[in-house]
TORNUPA-578457 format. One record per residue: x negated, y negated, z negated of N, C-alpha, C in turn. Coordinates in steps of 0.1 Angstrom, whole numbers, plus 2048, in hexadecimal, padded with zeros to 3 digits. Example, Ala and Ser with C-alpha at 12.3 -4.5 7.8 and 13.67 -1.06 7.14 Angstrom:
% residues 2
77C8397B278582D7B277C8217B2;7808167B977780B7B977F8007B1;
***
This chain:
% residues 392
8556FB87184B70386A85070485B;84A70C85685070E84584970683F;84C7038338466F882583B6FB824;8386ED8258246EF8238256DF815;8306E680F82F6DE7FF8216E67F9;8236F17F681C6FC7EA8127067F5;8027017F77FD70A7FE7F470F7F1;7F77237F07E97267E57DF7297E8;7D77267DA7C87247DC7C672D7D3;7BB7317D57B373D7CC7AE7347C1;7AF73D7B67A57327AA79673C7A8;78E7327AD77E72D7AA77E72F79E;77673779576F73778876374078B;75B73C77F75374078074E74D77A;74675778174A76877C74576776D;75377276474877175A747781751;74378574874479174474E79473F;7557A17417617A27397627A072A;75C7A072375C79E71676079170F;75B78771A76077B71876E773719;77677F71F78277F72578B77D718;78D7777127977737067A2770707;7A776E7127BA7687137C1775712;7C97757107D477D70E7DB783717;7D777E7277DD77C7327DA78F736;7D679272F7D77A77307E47AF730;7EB7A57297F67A972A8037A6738;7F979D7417FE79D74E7F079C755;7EB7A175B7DE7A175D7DD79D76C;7EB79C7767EA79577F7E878677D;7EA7827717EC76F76D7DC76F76E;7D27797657C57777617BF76B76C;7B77627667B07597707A6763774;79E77076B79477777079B782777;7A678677D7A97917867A378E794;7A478479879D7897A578E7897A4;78678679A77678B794773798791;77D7997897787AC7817837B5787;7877B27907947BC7997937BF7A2;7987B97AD79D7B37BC78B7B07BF;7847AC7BC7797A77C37707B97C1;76E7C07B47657C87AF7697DA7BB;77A7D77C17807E07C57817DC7D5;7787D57D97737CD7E57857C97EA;7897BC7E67957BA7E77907A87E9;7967A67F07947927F27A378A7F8;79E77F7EE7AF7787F07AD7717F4;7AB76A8027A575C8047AE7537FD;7A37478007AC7397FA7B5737807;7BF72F8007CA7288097CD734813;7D172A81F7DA7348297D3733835;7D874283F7D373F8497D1734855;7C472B8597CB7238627D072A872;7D871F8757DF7268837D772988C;7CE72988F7C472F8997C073F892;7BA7428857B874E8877C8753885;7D374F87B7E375D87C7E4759888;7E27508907E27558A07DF75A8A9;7D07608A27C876C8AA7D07768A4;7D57738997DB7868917E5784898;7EE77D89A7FB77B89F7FA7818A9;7F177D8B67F57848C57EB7928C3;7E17948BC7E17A38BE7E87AC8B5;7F37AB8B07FE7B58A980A7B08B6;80B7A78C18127A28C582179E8BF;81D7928B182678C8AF82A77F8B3;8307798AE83476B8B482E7638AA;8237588AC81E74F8A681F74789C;82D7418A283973689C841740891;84273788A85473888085F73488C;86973E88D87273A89587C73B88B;88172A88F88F72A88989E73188B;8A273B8848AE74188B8B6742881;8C573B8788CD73A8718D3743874;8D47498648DB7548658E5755856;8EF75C8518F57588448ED76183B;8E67698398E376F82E8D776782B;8CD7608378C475582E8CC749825;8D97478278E07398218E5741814;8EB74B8158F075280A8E2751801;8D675B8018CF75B7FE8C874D7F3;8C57417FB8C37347F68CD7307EB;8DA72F7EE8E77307E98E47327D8;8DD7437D88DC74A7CD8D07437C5;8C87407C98BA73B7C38C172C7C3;8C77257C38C67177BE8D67177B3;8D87227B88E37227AC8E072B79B;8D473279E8CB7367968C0736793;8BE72E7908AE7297908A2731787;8AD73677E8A87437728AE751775;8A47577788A776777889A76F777;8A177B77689278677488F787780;88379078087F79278988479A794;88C7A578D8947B27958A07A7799;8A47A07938B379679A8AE7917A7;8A478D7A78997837AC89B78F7BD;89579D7BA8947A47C489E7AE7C9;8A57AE7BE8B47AF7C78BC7A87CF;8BB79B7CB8BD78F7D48B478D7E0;8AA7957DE8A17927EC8A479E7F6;8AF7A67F48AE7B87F98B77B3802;8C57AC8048CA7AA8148C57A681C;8BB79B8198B27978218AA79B82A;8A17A48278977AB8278A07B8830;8AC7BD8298B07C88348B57C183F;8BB7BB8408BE7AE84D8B77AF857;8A77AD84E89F7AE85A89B7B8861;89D7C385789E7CC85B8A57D6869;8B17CF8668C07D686B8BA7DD87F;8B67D48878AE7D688F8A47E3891;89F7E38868917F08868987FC882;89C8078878A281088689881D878;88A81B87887F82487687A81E86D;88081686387A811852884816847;87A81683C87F81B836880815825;88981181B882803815884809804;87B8087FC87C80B7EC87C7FF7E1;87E8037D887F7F67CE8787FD7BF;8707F37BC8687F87B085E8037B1;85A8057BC8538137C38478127B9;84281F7B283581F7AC82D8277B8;8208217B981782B7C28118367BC;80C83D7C58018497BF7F58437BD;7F184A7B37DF8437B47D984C7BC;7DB8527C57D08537CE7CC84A7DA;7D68427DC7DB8387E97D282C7E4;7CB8287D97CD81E7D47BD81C7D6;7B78127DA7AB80F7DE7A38107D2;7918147D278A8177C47798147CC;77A8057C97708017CD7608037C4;7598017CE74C8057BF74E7FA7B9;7457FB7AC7457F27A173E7E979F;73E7E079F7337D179D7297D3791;72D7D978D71E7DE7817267E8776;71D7EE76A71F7F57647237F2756;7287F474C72C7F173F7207F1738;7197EA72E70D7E372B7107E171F;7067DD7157087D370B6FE7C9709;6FE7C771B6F57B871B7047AB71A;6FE7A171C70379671970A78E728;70579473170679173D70C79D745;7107A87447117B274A7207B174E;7267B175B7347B476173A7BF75D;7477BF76074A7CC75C7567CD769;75A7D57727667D277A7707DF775;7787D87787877E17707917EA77D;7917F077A79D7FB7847A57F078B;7AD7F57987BB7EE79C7C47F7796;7CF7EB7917D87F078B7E27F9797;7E88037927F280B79B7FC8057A2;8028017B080B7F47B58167FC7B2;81D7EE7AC8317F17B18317E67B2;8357E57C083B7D97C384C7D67C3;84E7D17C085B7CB7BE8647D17C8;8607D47DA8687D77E285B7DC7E9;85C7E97F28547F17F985B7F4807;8547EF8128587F58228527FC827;85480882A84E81183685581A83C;85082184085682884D861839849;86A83684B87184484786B85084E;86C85C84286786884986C86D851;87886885488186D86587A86C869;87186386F86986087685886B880;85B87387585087E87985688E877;8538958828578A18848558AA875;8548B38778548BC86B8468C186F;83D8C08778338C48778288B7877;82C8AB8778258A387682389E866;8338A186483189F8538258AB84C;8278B98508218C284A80B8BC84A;80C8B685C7FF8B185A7F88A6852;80489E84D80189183880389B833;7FE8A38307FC8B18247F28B7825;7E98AE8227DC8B58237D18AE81A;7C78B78147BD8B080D7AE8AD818;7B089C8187A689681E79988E810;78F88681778788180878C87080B;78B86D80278F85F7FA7838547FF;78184C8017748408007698467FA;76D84E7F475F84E7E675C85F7E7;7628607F175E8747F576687C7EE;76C87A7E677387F7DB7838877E2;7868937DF79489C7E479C8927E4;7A488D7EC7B688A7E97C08927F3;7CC8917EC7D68947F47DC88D801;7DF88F80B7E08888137F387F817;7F788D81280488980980587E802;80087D7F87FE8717EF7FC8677F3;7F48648027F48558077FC855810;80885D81C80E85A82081885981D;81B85A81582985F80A8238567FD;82184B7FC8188477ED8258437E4;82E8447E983883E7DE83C8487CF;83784B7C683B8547BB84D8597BD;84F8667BF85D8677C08628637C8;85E8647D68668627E085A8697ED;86586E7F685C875800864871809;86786980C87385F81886785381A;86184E81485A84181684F84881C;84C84082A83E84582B835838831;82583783381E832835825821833;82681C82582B81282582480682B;82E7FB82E81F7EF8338297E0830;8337E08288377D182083A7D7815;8357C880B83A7C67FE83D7BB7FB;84B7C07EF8497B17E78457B27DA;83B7A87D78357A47CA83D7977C3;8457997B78487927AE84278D7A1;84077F7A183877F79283F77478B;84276F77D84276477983675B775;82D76177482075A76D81D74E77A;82175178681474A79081574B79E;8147477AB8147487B58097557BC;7FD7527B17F17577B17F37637A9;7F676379E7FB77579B80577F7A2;80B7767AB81677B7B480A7817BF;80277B7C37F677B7CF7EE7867CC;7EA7877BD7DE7927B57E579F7B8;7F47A37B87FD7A97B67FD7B37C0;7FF7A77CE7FE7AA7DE7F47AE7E2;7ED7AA7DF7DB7AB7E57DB7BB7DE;7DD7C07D27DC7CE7D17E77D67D9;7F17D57D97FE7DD7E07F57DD7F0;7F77CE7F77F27D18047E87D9808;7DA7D88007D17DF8007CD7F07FF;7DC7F47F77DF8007F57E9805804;7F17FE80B7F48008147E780581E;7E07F981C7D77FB8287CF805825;7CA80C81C7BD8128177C6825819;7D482381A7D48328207D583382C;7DB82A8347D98298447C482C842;7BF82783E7B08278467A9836842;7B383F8367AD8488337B085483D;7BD84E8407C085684C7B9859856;7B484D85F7AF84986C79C84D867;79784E85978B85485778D86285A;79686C85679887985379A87A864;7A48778697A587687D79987387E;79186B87D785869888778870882;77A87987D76C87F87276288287A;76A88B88875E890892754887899;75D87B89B75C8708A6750868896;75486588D74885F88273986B883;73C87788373387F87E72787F890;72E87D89872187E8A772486F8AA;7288658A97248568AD72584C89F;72B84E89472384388D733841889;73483388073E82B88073581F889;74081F89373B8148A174880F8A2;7478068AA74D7FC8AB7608018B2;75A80D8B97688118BC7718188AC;76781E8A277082589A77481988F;76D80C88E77180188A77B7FD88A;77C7F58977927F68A179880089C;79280D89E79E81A8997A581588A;79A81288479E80F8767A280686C;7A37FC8767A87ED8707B47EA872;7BA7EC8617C77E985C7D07DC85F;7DA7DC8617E27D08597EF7D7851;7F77CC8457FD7CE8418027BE83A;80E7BC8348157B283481D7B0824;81C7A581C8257A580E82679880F;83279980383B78B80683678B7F3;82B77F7F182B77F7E08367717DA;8397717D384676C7CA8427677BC;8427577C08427537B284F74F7AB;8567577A086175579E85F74B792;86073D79886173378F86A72D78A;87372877E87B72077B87C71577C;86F71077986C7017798736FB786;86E6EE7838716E478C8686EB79D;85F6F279D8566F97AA85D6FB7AF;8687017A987370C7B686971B7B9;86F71F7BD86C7327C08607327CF;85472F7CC84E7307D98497407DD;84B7457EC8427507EE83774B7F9;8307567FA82375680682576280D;82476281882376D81E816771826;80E77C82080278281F80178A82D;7F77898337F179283B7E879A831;7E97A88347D77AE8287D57B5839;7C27B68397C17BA8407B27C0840;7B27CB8447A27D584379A7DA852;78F7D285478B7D085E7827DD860;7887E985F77C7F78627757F7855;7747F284C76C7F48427737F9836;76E7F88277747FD81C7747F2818;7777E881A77A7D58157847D581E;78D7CD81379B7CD81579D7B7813;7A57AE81E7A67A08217B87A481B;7BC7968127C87918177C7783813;7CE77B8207CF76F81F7DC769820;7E475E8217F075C81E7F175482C;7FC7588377FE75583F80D746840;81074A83581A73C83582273A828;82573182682C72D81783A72B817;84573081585072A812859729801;85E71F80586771D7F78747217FE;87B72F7F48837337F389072D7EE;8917217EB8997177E989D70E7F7;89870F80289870780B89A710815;8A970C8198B17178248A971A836;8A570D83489C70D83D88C718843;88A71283887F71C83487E72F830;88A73282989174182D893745837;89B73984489D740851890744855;88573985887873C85A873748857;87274C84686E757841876765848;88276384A88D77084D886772859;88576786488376A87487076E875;86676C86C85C77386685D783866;86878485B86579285586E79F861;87379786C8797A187686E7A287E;86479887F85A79B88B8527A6886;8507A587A8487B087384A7BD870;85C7BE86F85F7C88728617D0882;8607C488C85F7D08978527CF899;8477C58968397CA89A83A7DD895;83B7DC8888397E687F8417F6887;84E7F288C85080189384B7FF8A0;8497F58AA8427F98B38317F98B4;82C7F38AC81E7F78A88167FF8A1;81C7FB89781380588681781288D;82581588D82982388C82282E895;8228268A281C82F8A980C82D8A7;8078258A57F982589D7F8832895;80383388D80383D88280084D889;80A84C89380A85A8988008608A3;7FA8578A97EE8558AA7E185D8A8;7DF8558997D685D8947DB86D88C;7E586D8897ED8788877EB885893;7E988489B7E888B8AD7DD88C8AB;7D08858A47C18818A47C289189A;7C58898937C48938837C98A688C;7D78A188E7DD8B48937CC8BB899;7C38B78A17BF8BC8A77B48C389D;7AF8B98937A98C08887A88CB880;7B58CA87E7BA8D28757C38E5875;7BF8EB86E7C78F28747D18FB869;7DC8F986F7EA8F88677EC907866;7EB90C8597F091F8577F991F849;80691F85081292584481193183C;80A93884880794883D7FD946835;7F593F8357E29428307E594A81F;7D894D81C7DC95280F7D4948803;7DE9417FA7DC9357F47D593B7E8;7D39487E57CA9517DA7BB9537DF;7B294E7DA7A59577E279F95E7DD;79896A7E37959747E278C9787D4;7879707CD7849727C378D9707B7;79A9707B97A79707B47A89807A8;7A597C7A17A598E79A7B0997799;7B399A7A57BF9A77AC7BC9B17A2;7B19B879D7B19C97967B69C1789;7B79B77817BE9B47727CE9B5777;7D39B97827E29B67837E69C0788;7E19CA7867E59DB7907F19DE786;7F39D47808039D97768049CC76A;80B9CB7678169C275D8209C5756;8219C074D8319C87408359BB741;8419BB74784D9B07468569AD739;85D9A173B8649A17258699AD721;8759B77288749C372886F9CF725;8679CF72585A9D87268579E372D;85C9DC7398589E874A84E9E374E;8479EC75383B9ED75A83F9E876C;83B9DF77183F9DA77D82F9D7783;8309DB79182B9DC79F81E9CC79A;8129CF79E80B9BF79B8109B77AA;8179BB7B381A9B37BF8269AB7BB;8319AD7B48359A47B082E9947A9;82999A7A182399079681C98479E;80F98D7A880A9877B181397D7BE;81A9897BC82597D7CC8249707C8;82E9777BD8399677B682595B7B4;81D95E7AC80F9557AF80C94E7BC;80C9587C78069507D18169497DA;8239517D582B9417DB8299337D3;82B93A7C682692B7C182291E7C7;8149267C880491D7C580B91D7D9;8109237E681091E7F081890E7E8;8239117E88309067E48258F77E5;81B8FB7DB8158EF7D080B8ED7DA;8068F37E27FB8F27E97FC8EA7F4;7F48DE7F67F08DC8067F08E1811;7F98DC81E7FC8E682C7EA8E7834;7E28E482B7D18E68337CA8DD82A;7BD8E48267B78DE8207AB8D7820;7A88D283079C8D283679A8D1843;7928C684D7958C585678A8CC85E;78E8D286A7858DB87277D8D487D;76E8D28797658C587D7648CE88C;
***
């Protein structure tokens, strides 16, 4: 089994108003003792304490059909790996996760259908927006809860867009509503990586921190959460008909209960050594989002990397033989919704056509208003969503 030296625990304080909040710790605000108070808790987000015991990751375990156990299996890039961390005990953080990148593709090498980023920023539309524990006040007593911050995690896994036809891609292009009713792109949560349209529906991260085991965890608990929170917006927008004549019951529950997986990183110098946790986050049909830490390893102990290595392969084939087609799935749910028109006209009709019956170009010719107009409505198609609305 892996090192059960360092199991983490949530820190217990008691809630208090932001105003009171005087440390300095804003300037890393995963360190804050009050982030999981006025954050993670206000954006319905929960970190349990400690780790899971083996009875329930072994209910998660056999229904993702993983294997239970840490299996030991030596291999050289976990010893190389170890090698690097005890011969540097100080490094940044990016050394930190570049040294963690053969690893991690290793485990990869097997799954033909991932696809992996580094320093990925998300979109904020992906990004969960829980209601708010109370209002801004100038009572003495009054909470305040604060935004989640936007995730980059250190290292991002999901699924390459090879992976979906050209008409399946065209159906994540579309504007669905958000938790809170509100327009989003649908683009934007399958594709959440800023600047990249190769990543799609991501579901591992790595979170690096120096502050803390527990800032590494504050870190994860948002990234995973944001994983999970576009898979469910998905599977709301698929099942809108099925919500709108039976309810949310117990079958559209299952439809919509997430998992997803981060590896958080305390990159310590001290005498601790480099511990991580490896997080389950997980959303049980609802807009509350669980991550709990399913095992602890020190990254110093060669041992304990095989462990972790022979972990992060099971997760990557859960992930292409489960998630994905999960994904496509509700994707098939969705095609039936919607209906897909390349021609449509992206101008509407109250568009003021008689101001354009003519134009003076830099020149000063008089040209056709169908020009002027064309070049508008390719535009605005270009920029526009492949459907904007799903057909109940």
């Amino acid at each position: 089994m892996a090192s059960q030296a360092s199991t983490p625990s949530s820190i217990s304080t008691p809630y208090l108003p932001i105003k009171d909040i005087t440390s300095p710790e804003h300037v890393h605000p995963f360190a804050s003792l009050y982030y999981r108070q006025h954050t993670l808790v206000p954006n319905r987000i929960t970190v349990e304490e400690g780790q899971l015991c083996d009875e329930r990751w072994s209910r998660h375990a056999f229904s993702m059909g993983m294997p239970f156990s840490d299996i030991y299996r030596p291999h050289p890039e976990a010893r190389k790996f170890v090698q690097k961390m005890q011969k540097k005990p100080r490094m940044s953080n990016k050394h930190l996760a570049d040294s963690l990148l053969p690893l991690i593709q290793t485990a990869m090498k097997s799954s033909k259908k991932l696809h992996l980023e580094t320093d990925a920023t998300f979109h904020p539309d992906a990004v969960p927006k829980g209601s708010p524990v109370g209002r801004i006040s100038n009572s003495q007593t009054a909470p305040w809860s604060m935004p989640l911050p936007i995730p980059k995690p250190n290292i991002t896994v999901g699924f390459s867009s090879k992976n979906f036809t050209s008409h399946e891609l065209e159906l994540q292009d579309g504007i669905i509503s958000d938790a809170q009713g509100e327009p989003c792109n649908l683009a934007n949560i399958s594709q959440p990586v800023r600047g990249s349209n190769v990543l799609c529906w991501p579901f591992f991260n790595v979170e690096i921190q120096h502050d803390s085991l527990d800032a590494a965890q504050n870190a994860a608990a948002g990234s995973g959460s944001t994983c999970n929170n576009g898979l469910a917006l998905l599977a709301e927008a698929a099942d809108e008909p099925l919500i709108q004549s039976r309810g949310r019951n117990l079958f559209w529950q299952s439809r919509r209960a997430v998992c997803s997986f981060s590896l958080s990183i305390h990159n310590n110098s001290g005498e601790g050594g480099k511990l991580a946790t490896l997080n389950l986050h997980s959303s049980e049909g609802g807009l509350s989002h669980t991550a709990a830490a399913i095992r602890t390893y020190d990254l110093c102990n060669e041992r304990d990397v095989e462990y972790l290595l022979s972990r992060l392969g099971s997760i990557f084939v859960w992930a292409e033989n489960c998630h994905l087609p999960q994904i496509l799935t509700l994707l098939q749910t969705l095609d039936a919704l919607v209906l897909l028109d390349s021609g449509r006209e992206y101008v509407s009709d109250s568009f003021p056509h008689d101001t354009m019956d003519t134009f003076t170009n830099p020149s000063g010719n008089v040209s056709p208003a169908r020009s002027k107009l064309g070049v508008i409505k390719s535009v605005l198609a270009d920029i526009s969503p492949k459907w904007l609305r799903a057909q109940a």
